[in-house]
N, C-alpha and C positions, 0 to 999 in steps of 0.2 A: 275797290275804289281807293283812290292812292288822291291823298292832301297834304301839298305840301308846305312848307312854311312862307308867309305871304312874305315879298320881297325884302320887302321894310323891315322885316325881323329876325329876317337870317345873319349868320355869322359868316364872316367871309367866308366863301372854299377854303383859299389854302392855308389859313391858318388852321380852320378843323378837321385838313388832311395831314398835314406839318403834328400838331399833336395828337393824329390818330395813330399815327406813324409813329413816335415817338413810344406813346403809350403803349403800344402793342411789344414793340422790340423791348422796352423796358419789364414789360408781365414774360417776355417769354426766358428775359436773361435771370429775372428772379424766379421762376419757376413757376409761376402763377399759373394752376389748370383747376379745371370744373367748372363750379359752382362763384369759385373765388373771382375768375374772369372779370365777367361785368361790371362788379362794383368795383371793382379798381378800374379797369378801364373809363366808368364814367366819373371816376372821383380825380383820374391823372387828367383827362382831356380837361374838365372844368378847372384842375389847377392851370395846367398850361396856356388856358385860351383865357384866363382871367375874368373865369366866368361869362362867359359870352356863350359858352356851347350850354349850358345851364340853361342863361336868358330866353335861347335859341328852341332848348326842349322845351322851355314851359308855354311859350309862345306855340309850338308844335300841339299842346294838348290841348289847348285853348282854340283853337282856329279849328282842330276836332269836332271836341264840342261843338263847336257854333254851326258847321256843315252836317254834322250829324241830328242837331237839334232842327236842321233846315229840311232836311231830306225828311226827318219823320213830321213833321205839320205837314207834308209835301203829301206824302201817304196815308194819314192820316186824312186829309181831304178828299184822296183818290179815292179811299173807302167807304168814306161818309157817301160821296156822291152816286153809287151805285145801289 
């Protein structure tokens, strides 16, 4: 089940491909490998997009939440009803 972030609270595209981009060429010129990846990755994109890709994840986990809280009352009644 794929949810995505509702319109109104996404970050443009090309700014969060422009510092994906960035971010990444920048981890690969300082060396950055493993575990270290990510959190750099999501610490340069959030500086670069001026906290919009931030606004953008937390809105993503939120709107989660609220579908996943939706589907289980959802099955939870299919169950009751049987």
């Amino acid at each position: 089940l794929g949810v995505p972030v509702p319109d109104h609270l996404a970050a443009e595209g090309q700014l969060l491909e422009d510092a994906t981009r960035q971010a990444v060429d920048e981890s690969m010129q300082q060396g950055i490998k493993g575990n270290e990846v990510t959190p750099f990755l999501l610490k340069r994109i959030n500086e670069l997009t001026g906290g919009e890709s931030l606004r953008t994840n937390i809105a993503l986990i939120k709107h989660n939440a609220e579908v996943g809280a939706q589907l289980a009352i959802h099955f939870a009644k299919l169950g009751a009803s049987k």
